[in-house]
Every structure is written in structure tokens, then in C-alpha cells.
DRENPA-3360 file (N, C-alpha, C; in nm, 2 decimals, always signed):
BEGIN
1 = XXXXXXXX = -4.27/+5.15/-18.95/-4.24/+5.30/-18.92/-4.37/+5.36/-18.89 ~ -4.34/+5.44/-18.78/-4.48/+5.52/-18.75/-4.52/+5.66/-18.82 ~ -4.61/+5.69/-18.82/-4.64/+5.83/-18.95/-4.76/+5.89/-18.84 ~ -4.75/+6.05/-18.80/-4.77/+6.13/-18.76/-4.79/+6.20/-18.81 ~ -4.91/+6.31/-18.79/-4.96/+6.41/-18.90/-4.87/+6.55/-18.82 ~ -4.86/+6.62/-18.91/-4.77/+6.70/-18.86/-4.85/+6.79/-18.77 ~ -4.73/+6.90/-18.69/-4.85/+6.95/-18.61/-4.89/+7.11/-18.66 ~ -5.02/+7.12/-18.62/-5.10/+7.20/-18.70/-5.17/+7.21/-18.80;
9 = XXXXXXXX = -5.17/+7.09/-18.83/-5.26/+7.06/-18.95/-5.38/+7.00/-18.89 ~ -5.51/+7.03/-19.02/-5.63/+6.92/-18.96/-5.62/+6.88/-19.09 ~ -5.70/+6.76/-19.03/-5.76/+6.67/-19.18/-5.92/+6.65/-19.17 ~ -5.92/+6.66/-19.28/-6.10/+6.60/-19.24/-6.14/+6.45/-19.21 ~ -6.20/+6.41/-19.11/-6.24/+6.31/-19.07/-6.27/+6.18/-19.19 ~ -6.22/+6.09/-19.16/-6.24/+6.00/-19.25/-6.34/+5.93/-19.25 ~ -6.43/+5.86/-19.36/-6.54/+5.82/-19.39/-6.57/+5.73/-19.28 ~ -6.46/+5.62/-19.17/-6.48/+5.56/-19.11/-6.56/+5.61/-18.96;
17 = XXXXXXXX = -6.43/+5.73/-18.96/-6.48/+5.79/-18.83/-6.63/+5.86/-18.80 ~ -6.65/+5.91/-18.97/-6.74/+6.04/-18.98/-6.93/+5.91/-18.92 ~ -6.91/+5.80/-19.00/-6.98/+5.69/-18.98/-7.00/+5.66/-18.84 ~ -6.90/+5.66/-18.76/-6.90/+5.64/-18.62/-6.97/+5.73/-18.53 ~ -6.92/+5.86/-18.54/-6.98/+5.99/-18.47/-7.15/+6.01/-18.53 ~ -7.19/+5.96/-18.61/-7.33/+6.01/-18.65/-7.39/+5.88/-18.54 ~ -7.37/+5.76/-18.56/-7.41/+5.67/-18.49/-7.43/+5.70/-18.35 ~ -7.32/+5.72/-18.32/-7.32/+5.84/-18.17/-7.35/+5.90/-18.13;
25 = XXXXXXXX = -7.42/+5.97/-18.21/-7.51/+6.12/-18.20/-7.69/+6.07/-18.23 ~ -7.75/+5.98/-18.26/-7.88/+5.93/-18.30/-7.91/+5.84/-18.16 ~ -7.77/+5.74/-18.11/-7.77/+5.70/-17.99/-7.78/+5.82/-17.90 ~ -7.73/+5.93/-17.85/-7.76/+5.98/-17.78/-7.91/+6.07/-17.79 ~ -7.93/+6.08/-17.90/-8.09/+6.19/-17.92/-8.18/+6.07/-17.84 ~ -8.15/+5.93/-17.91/-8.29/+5.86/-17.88/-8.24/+5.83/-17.71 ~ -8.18/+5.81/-17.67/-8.16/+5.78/-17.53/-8.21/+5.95/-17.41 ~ -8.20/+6.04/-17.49/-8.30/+6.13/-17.41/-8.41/+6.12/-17.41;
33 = XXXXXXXX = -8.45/+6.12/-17.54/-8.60/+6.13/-17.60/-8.58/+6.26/-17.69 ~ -8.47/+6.37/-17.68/-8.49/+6.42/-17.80/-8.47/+6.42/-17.93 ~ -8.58/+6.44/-17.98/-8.54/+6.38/-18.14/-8.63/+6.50/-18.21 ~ -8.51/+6.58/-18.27/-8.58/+6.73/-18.33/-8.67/+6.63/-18.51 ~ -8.69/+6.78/-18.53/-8.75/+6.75/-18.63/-8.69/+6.76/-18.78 ~ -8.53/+6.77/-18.73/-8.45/+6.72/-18.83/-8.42/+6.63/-18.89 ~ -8.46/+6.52/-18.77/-8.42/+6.40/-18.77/-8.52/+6.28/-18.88 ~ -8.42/+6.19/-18.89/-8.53/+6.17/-19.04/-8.65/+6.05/-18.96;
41 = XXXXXXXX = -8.73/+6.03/-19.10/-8.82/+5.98/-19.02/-8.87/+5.86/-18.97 ~ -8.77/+5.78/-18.97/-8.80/+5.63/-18.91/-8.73/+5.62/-18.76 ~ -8.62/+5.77/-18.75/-8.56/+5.82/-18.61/-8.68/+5.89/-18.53 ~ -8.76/+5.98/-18.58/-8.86/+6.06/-18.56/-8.96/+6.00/-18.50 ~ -8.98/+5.89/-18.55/-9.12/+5.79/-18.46/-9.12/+5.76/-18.36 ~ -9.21/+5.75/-18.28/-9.21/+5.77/-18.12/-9.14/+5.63/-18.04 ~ -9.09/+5.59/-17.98/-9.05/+5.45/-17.97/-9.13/+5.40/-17.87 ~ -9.15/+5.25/-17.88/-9.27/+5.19/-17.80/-9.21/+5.18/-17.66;
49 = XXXXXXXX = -9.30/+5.15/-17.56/-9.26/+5.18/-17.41/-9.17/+5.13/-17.37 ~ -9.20/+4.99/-17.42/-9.09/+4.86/-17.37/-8.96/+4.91/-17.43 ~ -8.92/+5.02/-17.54/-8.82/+5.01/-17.61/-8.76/+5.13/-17.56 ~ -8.88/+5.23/-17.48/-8.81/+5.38/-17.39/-8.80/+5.31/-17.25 ~ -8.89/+5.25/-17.17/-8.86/+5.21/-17.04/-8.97/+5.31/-17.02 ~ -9.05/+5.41/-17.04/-9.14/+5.51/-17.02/-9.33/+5.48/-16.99 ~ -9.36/+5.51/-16.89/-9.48/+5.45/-16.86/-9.63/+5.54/-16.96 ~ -9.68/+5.54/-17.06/-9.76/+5.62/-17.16/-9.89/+5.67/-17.07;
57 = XXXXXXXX = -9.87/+5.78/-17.10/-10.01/+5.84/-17.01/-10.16/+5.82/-17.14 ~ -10.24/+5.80/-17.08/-10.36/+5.77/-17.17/-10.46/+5.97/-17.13 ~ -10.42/+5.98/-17.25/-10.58/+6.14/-17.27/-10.67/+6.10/-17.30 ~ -10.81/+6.13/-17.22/-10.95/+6.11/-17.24/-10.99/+6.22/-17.33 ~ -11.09/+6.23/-17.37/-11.16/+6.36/-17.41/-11.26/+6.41/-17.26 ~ -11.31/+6.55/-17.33/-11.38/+6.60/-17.24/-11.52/+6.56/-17.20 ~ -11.57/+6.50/-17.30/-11.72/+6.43/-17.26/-11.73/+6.34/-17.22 ~ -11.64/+6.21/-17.22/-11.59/+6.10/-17.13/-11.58/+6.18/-16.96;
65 = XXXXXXXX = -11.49/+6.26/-16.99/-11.49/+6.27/-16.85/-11.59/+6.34/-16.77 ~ -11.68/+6.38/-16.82/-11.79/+6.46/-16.80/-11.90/+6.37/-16.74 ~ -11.89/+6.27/-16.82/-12.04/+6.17/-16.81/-11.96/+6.04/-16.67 ~ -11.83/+6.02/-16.68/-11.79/+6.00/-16.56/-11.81/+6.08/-16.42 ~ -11.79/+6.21/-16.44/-11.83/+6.31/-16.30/-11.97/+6.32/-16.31 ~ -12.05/+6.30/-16.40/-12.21/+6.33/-16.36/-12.23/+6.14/-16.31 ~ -12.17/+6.05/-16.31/-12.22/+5.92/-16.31/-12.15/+5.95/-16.13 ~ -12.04/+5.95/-16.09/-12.04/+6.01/-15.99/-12.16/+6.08/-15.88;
73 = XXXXXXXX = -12.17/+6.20/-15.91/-12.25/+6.29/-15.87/-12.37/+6.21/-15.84 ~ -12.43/+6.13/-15.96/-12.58/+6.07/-15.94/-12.54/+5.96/-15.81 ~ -12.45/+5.90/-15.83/-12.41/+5.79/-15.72/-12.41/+5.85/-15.62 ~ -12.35/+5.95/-15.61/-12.36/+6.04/-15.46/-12.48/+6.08/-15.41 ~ -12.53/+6.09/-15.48/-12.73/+6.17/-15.49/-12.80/+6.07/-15.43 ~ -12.78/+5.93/-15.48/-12.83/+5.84/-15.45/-12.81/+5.80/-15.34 ~ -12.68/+5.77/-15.30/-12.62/+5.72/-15.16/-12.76/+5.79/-15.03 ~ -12.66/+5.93/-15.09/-12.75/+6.02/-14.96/-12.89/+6.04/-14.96;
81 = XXXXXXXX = -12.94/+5.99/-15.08/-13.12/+5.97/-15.06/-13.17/+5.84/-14.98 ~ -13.05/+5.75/-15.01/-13.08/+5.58/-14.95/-13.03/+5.62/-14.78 ~ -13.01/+5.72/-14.74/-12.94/+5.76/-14.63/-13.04/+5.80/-14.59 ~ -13.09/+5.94/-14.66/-13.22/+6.01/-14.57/-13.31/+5.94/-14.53 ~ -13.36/+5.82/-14.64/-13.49/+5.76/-14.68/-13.46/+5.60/-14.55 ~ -13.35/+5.58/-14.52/-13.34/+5.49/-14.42/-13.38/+5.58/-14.29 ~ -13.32/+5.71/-14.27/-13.34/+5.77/-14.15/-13.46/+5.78/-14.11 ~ -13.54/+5.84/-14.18/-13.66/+5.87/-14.19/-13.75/+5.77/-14.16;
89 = XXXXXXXX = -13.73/+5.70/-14.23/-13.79/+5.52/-14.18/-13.75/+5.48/-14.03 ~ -13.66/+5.51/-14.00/-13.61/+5.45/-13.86/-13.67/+5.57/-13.75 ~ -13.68/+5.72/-13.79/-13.73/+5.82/-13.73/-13.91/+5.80/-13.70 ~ -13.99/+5.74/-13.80/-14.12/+5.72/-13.80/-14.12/+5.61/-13.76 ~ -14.02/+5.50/-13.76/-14.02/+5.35/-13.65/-14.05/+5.41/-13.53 ~ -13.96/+5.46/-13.43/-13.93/+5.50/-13.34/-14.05/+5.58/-13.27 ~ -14.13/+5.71/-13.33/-14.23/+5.74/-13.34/-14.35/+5.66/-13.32 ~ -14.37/+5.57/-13.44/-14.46/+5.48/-13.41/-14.50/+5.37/-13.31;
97 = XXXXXXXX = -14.34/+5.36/-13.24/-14.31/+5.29/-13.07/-14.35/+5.35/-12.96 ~ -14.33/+5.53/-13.01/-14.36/+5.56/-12.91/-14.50/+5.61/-12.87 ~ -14.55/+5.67/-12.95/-14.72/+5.64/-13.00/-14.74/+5.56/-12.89 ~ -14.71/+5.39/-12.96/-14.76/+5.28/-12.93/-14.80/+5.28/-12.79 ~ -14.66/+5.33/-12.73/-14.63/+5.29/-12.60/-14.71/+5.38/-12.54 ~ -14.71/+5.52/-12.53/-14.79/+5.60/-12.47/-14.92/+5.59/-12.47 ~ -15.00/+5.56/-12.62/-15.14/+5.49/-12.62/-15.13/+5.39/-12.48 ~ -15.08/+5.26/-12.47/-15.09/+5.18/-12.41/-15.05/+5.19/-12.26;
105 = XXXXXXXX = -15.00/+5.29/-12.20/-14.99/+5.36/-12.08/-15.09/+5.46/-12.04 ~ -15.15/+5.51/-12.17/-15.28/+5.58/-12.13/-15.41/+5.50/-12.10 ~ -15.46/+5.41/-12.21/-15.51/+5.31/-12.14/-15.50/+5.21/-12.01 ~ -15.37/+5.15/-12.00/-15.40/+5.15/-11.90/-15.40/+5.19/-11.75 ~ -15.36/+5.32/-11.76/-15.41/+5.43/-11.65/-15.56/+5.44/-11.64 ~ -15.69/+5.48/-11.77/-15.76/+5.46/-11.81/-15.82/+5.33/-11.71 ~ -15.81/+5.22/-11.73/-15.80/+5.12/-11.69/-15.82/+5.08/-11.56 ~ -15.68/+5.14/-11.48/-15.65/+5.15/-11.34/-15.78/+5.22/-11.30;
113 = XXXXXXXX = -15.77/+5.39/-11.36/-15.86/+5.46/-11.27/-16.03/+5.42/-11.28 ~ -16.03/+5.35/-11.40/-16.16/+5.30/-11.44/-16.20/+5.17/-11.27 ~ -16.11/+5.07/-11.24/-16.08/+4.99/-11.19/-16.13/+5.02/-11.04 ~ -16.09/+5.14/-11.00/-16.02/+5.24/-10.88/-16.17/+5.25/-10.86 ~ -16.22/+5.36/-10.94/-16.36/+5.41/-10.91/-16.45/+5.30/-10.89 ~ -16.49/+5.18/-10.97/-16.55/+5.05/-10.96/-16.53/+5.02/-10.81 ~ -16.39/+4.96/-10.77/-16.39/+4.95/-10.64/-16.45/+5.02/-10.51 ~ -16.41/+5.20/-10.53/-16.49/+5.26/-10.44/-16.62/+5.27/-10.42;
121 = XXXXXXXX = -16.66/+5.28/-10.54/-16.83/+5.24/-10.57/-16.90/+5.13/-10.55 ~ -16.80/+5.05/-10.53/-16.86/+4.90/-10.48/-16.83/+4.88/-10.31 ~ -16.73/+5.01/-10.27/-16.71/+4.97/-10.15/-16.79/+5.13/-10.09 ~ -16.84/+5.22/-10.15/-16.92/+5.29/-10.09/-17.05/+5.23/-10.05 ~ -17.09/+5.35/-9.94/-17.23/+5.34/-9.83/-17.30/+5.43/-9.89 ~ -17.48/+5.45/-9.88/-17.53/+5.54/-9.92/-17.65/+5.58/-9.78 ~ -17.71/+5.62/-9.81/-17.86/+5.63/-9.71/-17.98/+5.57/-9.77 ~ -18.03/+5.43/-9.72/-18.10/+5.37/-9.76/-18.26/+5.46/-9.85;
129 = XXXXXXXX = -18.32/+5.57/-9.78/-18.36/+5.67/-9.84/-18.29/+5.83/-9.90 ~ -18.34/+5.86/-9.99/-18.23/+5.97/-10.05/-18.30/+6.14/-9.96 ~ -18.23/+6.19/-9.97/-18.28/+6.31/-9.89/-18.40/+6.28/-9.78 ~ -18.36/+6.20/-9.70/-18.45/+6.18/-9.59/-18.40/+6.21/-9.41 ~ -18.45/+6.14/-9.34/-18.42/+6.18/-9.22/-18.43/+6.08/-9.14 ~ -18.37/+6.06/-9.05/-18.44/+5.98/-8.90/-18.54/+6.06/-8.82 ~ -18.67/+5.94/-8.83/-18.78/+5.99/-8.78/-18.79/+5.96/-8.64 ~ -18.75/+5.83/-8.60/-18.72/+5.75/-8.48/-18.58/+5.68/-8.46;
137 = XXXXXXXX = -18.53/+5.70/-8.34/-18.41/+5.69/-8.31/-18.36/+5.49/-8.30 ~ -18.29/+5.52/-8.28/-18.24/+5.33/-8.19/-18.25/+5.33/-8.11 ~ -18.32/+5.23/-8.02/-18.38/+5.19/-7.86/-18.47/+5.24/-7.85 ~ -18.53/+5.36/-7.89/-18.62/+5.45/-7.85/-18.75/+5.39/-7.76 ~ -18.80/+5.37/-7.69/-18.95/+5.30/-7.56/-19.02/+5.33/-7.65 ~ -19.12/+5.18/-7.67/-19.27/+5.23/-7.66/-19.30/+5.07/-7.67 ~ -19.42/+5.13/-7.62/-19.52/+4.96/-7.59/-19.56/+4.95/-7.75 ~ -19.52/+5.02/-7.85/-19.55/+4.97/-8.01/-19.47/+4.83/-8.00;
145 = XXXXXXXX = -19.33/+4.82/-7.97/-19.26/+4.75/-8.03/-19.26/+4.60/-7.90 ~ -19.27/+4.52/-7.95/-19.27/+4.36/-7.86/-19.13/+4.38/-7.76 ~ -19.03/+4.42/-7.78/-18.87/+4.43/-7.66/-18.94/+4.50/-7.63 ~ -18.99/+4.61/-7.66/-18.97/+4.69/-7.53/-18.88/+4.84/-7.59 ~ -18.86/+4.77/-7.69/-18.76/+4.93/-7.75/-18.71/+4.89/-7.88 ~ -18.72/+4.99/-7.98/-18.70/+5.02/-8.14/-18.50/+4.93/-8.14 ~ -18.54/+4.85/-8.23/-18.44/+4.74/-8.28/-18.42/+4.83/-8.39 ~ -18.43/+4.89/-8.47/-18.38/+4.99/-8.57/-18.39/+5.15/-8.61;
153 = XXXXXXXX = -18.35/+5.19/-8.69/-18.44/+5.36/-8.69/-18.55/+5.33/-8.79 ~ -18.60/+5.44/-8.78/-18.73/+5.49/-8.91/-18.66/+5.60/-8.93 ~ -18.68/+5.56/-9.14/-18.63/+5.71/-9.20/-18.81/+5.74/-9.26 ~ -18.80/+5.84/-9.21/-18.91/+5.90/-9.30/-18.97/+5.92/-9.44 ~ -19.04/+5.84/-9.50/-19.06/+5.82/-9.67/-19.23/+5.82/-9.66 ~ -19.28/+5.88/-9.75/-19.43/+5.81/-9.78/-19.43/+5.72/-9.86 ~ -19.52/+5.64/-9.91/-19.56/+5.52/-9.92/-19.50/+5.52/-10.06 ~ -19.40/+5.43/-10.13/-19.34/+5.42/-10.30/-19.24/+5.52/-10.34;
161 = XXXXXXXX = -19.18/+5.53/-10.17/-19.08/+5.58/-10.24/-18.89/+5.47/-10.25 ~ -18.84/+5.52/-10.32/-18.76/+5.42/-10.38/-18.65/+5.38/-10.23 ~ -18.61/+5.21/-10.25/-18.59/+5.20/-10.10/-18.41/+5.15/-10.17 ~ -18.32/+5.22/-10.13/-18.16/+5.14/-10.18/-18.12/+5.07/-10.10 ~ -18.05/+5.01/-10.15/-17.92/+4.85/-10.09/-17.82/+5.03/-10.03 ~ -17.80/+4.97/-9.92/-17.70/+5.08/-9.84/-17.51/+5.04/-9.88 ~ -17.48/+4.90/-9.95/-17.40/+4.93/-10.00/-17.41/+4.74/-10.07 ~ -17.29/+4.72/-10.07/-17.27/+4.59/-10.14/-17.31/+4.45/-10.12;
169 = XXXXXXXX = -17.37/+4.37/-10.11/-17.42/+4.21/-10.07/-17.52/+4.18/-10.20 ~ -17.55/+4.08/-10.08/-17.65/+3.93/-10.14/-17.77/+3.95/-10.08 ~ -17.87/+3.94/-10.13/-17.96/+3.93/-10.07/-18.01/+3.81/-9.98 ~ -18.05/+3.75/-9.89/-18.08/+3.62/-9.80/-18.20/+3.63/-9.76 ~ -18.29/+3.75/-9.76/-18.43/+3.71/-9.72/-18.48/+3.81/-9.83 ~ -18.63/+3.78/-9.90/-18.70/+3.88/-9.97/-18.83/+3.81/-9.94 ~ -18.92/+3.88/-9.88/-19.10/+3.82/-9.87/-19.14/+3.90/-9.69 ~ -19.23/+3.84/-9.67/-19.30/+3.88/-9.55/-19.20/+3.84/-9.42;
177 = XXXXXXXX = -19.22/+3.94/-9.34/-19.16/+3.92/-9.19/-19.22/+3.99/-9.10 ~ -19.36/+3.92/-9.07/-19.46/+3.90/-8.97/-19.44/+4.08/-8.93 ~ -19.46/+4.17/-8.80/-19.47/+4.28/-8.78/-19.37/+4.35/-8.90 ~ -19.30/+4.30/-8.96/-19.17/+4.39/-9.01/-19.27/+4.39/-9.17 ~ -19.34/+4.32/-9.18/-19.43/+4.34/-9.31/-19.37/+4.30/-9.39 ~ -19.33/+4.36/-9.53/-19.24/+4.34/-9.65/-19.10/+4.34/-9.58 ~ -19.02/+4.25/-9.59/-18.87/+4.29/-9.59/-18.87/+4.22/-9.67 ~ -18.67/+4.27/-9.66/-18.56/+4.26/-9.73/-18.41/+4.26/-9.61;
185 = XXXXXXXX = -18.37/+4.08/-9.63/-18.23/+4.13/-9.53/-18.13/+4.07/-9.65 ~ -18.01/+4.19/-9.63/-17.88/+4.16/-9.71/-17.78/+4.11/-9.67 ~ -17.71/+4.01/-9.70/-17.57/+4.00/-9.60/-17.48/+4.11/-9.68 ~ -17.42/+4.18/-9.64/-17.35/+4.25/-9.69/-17.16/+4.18/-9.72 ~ -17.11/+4.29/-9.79/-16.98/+4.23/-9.86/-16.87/+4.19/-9.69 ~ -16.93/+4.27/-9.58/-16.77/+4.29/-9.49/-16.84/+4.18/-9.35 ~ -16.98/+4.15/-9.39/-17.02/+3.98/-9.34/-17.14/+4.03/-9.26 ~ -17.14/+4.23/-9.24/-17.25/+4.20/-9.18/-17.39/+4.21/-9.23;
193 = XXXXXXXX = -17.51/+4.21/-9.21/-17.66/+4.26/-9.24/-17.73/+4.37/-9.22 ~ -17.81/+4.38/-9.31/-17.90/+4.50/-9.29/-18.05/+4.51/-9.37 ~ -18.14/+4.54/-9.26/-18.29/+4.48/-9.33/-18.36/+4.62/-9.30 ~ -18.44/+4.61/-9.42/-18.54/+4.71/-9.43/-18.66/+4.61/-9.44 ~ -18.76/+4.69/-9.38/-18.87/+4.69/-9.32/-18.99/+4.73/-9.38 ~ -19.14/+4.67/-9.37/-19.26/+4.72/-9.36/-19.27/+4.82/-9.54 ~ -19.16/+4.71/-9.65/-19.22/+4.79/-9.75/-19.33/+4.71/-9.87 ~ -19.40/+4.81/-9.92/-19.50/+4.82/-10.00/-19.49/+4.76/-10.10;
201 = XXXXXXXX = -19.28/+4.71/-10.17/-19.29/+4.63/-10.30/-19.16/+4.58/-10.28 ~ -19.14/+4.48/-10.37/-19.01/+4.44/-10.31/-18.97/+4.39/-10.44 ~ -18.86/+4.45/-10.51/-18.82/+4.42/-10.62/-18.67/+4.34/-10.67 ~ -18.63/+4.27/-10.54/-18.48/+4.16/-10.55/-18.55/+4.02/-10.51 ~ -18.52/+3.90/-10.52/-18.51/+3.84/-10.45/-18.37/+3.75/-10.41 ~ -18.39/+3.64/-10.36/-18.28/+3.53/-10.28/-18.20/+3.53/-10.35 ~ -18.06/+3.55/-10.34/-17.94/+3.51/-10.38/-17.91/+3.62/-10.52 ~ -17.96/+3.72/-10.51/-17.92/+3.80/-10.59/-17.81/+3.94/-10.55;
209 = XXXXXXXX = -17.72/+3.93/-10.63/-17.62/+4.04/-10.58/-17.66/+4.21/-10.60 ~ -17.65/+4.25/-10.52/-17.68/+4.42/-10.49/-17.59/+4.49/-10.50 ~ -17.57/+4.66/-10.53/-17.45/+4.73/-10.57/-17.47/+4.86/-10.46 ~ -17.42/+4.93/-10.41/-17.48/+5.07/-10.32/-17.58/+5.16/-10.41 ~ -17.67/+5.18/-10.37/-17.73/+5.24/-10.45/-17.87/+5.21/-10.50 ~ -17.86/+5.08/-10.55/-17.96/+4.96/-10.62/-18.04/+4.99/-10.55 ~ -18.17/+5.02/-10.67/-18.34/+5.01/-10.58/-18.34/+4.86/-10.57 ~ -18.35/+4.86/-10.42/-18.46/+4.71/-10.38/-18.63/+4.71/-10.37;
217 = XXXXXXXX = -18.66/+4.80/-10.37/-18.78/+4.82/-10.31/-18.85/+4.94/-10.30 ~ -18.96/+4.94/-10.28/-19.04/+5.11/-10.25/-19.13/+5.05/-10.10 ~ -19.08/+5.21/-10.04/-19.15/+5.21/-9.89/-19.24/+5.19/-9.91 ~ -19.34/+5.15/-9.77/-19.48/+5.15/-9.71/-19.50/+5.16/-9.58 ~ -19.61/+5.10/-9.61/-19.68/+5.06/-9.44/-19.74/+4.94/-9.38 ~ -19.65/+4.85/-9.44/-19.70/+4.69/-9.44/-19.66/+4.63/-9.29 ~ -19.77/+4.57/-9.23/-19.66/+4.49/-9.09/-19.76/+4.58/-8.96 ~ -19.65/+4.60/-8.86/-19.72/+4.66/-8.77/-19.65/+4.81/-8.73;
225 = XXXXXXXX = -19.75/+4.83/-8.80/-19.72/+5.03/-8.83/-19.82/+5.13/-8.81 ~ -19.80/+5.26/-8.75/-19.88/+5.38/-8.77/-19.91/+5.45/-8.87 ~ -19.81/+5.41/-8.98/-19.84/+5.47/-9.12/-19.66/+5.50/-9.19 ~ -19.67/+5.50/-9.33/-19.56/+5.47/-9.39/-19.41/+5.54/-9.36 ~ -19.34/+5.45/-9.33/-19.20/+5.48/-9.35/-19.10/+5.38/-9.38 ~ -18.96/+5.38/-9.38/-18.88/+5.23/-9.39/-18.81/+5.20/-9.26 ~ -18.79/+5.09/-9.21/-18.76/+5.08/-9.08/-18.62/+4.98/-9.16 ~ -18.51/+5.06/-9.06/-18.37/+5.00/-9.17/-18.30/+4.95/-9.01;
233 = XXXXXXXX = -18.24/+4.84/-9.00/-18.14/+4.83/-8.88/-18.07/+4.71/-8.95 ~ -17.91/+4.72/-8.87/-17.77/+4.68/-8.92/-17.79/+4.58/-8.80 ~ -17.72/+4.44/-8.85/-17.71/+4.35/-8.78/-17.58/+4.28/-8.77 ~ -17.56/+4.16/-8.71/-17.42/+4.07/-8.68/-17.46/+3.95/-8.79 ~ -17.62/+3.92/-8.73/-17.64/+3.83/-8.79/-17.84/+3.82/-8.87 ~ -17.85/+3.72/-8.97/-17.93/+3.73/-9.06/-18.10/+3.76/-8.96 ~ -18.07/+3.74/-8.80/-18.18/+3.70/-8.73/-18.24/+3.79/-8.62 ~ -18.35/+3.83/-8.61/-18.38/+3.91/-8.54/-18.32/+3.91/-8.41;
241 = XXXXXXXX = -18.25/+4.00/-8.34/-18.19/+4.02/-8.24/-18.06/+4.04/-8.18 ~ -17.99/+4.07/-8.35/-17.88/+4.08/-8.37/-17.83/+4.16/-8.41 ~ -17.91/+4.29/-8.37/-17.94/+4.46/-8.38/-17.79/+4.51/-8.33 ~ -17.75/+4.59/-8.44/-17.65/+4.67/-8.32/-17.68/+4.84/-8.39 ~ -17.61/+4.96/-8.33/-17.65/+5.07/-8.39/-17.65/+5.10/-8.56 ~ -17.74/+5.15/-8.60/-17.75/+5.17/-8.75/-17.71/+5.31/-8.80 ~ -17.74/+5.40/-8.67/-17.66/+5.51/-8.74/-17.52/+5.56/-8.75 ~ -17.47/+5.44/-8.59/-17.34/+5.45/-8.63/-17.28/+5.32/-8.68;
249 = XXXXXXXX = -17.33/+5.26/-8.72/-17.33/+5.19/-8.87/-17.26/+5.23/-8.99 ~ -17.39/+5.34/-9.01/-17.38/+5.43/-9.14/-17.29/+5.50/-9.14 ~ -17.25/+5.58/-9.02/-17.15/+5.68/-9.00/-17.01/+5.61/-9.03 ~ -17.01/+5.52/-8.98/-16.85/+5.44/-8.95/-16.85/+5.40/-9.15 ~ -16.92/+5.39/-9.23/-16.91/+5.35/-9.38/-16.91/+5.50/-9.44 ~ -16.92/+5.64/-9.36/-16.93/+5.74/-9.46/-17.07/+5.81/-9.51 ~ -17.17/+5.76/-9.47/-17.29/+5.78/-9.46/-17.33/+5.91/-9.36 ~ -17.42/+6.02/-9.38/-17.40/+6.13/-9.31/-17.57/+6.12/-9.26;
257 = X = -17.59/+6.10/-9.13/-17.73/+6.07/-9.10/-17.77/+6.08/-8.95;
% end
């Protein structure tokens, strides 16, 4: 037979049920996470991760985190000093290349123009006397001279004065040459000759190289002469009679005479 409580009545829950619903109610606090502080205290204790499924956050203190941002910051400091301090180095490399290089383009410009001048100066003409003149022309007549007529000019000098190489050679003759008295014949650099005459000293000899300019000698009046001058004529060849003009000689090298 079945037995039904009547209706409208309660009963109070029986010790089995009341055991049930508490169970049920501890199961659901811990399955949220909340668990007041009613709750007794072995429900109360936090439950471990594995047993919530909940991932635990870890709290630092404030001076931990502090000496972590200043360890930062110094690393940062540092980076960008190993940054400058590379730049800087690669800025004063670069510098020091270009220095280099500019020195070594200035030299040798230096160099070049040093080079340049040498050469002109070795390929300039001068006037065998310095501030002087032609006294007697080329060909000029007179029964002085054995042809028959002046194989060179006379520049006008008194006796010691300084006699120059008119421009670049060798010397091939230095000593006496009968009427010509003291010479001096040069082969010059471009193949031709040029001899001075009737001087008083003679300070090169054979096979020695000459520069434009170079004292060879000081005038006189040695040979067959009326009295001191230098007697200068431009040749083909080392031998008497191989005369060609000396002033336009001179002129054709730049020489003003």
C-alpha cells in the first residue's frame, strides 16, 4: 500500500535528505570559488590549482620590480652607448680615410707641379750673358775673321763676367780653340750645339751635364780678339762650320735678344 502525505502539510526534511542538500550546497560553493567566511575551515582553504583547474598569478614586491626596471634602463644605457661609441669610431675611420686621401692627392699634385716646373726649367733657354746685348751681328764682314764673315754674335761682357749654358746638354769640348781662345762646345738636349768663345776661365769640363742657367765660365779676351767679350754661335754640328743663326736660335727657344 502506498502512503501519501496529505495535502498541505510540510514535514521537515529528514536527516537523510537534510545530509544530501548540504553536500550539495559545499559542492556548488567550491565549484564557483565562492566560499564565504561562513564556511568552516578545512572548506575555507584555498584549493590547489590542479584541484580548481585555475592558473595562480605570482605577486612580486615593489623593490624586485624596481631593480628589474633600473637593470633594464642600465641595459638600455648601455646598448645605446655601444651604439654611439661604434658610430663614432666608424665616423673618425672614415675621416681618417679621408684625411689620408686628400693628404695624398695633395702631395701628389705637389709632386706633379714640382715635376712640371723641373721639366720647364730643364727645357728652358736663357741668354748666355745676363743683361747684356749683341755687340756684333751674324755674318757681319771683316778681314778680322779668316771666312770672311762673323760665324757667331758677340754679346758684350768685360773680362769675368759670368758665362751660362743657354739651356740643357753635355758638354764635348772644354780647353783652347786656336783664334776662339778658351772655349766651351755643348751638345745640347734637342742634338744641336752651342760654343762660347775667347773666355778667360773655364769652369766644366768633358762629359759633364749642364742645366739652363749653369755658370760654365767667365768672359775674356783669349784667342783672336780686340778686347773682351763672349763670342756665342749655335751649330748642327760639334765642328767649326756648322754655324747656323744664333739669334734666331735663341728666339725660336724663348730667348729675347
Amino acid at each position: 500500500m502506498a502512503f501519501m502525505c496529505a495535502a498541505g502539510k510540510h514535514r521537515r526534511p529528514s536527516r537523510m535528505k537534510r545530509g544530501t542538500a548540504r553536500a550539495a550546497g559545499v559542492a556548488a560553493l567550491t565549484t564557483t570559488g565562492v566560499i564565504g567566511t561562513l564556511a568552516a575551515p578545512a572548506l575555507a582553504a584555498e584549493p590547489a590549482a590542479e584541484q580548481t583547474g585555475l592558473t595562480p598569478v605570482i605577486t612580486i614586491g615593489d623593490s624586485i620590480a624596481d631593480q628589474i626596471d633600473a637593470q633594464a634602463v642600465a641595459q638600455k644605457q648601455a646598448a645605446e652607448e655601444a651604439e654611439a661609441q661604434q658610430k663614432a669610431e666608424e665616423a673618425a675611420r672614415k675621416k681618417a680615410v679621408a684625411e689620408a686621401k686628400k693628404a695624398r692627392e695633395e702631395r701628389e699634385q705637389k709632386e706633379r707641379a714640382a715635376r712640371e716646373a723641373e721639366r720647364k726649367r730643364l727645357n728652358a733657354y736663357v741668354a748666355p750673358i745676363s743683361g747684356s746685348y749683341v755687340s756684333t751681328g751674324y755674318q757681319s764682314s771683316s778681314s778680322l775673321w779668316s771666312s770672311g764673315s762673323h760665324t757667331g754674335i758677340d754679346f758684350h761682357a768685360s773680362t769675368g763676367t759670368t758665362v751660362h749654358a743657354v739651356g740643357s746638354g753635355t758638354v764635348v769640348e772644354a780647353g783652347w780653340g786656336g783664334s776662339y781662345g778658351n772655349q766651351i762646345v755643348i751638345k745640347m738636349n734637342d742634338g744641336t750645339y752651342t760654343q762660347y768663345g775667347h773666355l778667360s776661365s773655364i769652369g766644366v769640363s768633358v762629359g759633364q751635364a749642364v742645366t739652363p742657367g749653369a755658370q760654365i765660365g767667365l768672359s775674356g779676351a783669349t784667342g783672336n780678339v780686340t778686347g773682351p767679350h763672349l763670342h756665342f754661335e749655335a751649330r748642327t754640328g760639334a765642328q767649326y762650320g756648322s754655324d747656323i743663326d744664333p739669334v734666331s736660335y735663341l728666339r725660336s727657344h724663348g730667348v729675347n735678344v
